[in-house]
C-alpha positions as a LaTeX table, in Angstrom:
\begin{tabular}{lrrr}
\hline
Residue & $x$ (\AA) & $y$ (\AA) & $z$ (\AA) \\
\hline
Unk1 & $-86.25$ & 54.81 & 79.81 \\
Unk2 & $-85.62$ & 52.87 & 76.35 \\
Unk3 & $-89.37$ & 52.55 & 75.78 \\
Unk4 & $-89.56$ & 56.15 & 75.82 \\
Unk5 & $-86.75$ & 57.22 & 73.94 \\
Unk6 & $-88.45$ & 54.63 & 71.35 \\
Unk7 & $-91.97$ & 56.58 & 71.40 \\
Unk8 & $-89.99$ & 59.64 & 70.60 \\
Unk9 & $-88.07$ & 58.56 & 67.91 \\
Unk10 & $-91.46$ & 57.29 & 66.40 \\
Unk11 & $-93.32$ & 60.55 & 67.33 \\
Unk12 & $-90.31$ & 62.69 & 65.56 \\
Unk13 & $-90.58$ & 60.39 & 62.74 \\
Unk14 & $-93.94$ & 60.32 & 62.15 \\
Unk15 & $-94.79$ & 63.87 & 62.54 \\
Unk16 & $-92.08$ & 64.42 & 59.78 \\
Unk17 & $-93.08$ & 62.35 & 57.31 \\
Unk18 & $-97.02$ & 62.94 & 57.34 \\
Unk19 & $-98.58$ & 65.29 & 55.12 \\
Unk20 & $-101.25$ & 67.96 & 55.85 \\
Unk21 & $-104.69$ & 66.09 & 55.91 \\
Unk22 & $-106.67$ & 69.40 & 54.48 \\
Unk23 & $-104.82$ & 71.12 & 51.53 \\
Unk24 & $-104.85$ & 74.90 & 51.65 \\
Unk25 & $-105.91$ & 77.14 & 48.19 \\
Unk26 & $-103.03$ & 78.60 & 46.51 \\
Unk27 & $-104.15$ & 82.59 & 46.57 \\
Unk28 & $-100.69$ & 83.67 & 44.86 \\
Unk29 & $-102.29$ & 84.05 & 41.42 \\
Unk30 & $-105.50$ & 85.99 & 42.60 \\
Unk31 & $-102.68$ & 88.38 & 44.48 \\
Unk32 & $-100.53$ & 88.54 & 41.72 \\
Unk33 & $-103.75$ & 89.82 & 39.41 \\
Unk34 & $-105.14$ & 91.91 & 41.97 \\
Unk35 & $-101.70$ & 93.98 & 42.59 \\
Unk36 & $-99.98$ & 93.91 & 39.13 \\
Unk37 & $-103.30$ & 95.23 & 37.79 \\
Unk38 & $-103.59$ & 99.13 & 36.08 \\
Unk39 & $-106.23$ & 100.82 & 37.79 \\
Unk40 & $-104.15$ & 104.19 & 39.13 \\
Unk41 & $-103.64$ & 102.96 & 43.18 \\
Unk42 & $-100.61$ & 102.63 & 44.47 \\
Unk43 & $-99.43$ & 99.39 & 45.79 \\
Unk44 & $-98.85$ & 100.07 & 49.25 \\
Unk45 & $-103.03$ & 100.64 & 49.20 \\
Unk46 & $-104.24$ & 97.61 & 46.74 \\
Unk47 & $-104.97$ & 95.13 & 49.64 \\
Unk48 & $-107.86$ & 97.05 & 50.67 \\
Unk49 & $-109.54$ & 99.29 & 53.70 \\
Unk50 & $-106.77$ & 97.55 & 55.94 \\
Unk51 & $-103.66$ & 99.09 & 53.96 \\
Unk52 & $-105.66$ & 102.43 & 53.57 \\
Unk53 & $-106.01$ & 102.47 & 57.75 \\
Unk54 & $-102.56$ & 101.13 & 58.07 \\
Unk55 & $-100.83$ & 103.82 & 55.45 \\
Unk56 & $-103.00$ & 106.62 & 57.43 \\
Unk57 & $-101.90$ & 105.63 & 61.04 \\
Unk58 & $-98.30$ & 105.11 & 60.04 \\
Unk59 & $-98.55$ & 108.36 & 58.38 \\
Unk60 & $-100.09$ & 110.34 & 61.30 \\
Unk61 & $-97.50$ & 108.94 & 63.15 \\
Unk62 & $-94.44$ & 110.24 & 61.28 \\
Unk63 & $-96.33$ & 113.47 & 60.96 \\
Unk64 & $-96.33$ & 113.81 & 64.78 \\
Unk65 & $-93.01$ & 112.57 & 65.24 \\
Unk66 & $-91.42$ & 115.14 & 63.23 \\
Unk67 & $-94.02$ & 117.80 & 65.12 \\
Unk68 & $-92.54$ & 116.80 & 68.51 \\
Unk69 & $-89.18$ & 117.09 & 67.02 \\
Unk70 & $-89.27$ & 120.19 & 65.88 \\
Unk71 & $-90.72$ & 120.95 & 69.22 \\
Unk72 & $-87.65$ & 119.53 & 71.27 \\
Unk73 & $-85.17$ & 121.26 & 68.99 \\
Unk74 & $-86.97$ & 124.66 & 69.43 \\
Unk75 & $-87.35$ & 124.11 & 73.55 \\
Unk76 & $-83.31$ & 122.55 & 73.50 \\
Unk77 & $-82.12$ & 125.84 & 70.60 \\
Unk78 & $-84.29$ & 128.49 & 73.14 \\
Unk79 & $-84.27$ & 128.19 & 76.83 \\
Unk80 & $-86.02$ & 129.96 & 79.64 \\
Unk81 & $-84.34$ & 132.53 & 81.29 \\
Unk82 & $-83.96$ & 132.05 & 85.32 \\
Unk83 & $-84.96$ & 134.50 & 86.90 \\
\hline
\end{tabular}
């Protein structure tokens, strides 16, 4: 049981003191240039085709939200007569 409590302590330790063996590109800079730049877009639709599809969707969605909305409010504000 000691032994393994020892291995553990060891594996904790070592896995928090290593560092990452492949050291990944800082793209902050090329992001900051690319969305701070004057070219007439909005933000929200800088990153690309992505955050055109994602703006689009998210609109379509709220569009068809407030659709069925109105639609509940006008079934709830006029009911059917029973015959």
């Amino acid at each position: 049981m000691k032994g393994h409590m020892m291995v553990l302590q060891q594996l904790a330790r070592r896995t928090l003191t290593t560092t990452a063996r492949r050291q990944v590109e800082n793209k902050v800079p090329q992001k900051q240039k690319l969305f701070q730049a004057d070219n007439g877009m909005p933000v929200h639709l800088k990153g690309g085709a992505g955050d055109a599809v994602l703006y689009r969707a998210t609109m379509g969605l709220t569009v068809m939200g407030a659709l069925f909305v109105l639609y509940e409010l006008g079934k709830a504000a006029l009911p059917r007569k029973k015959e």
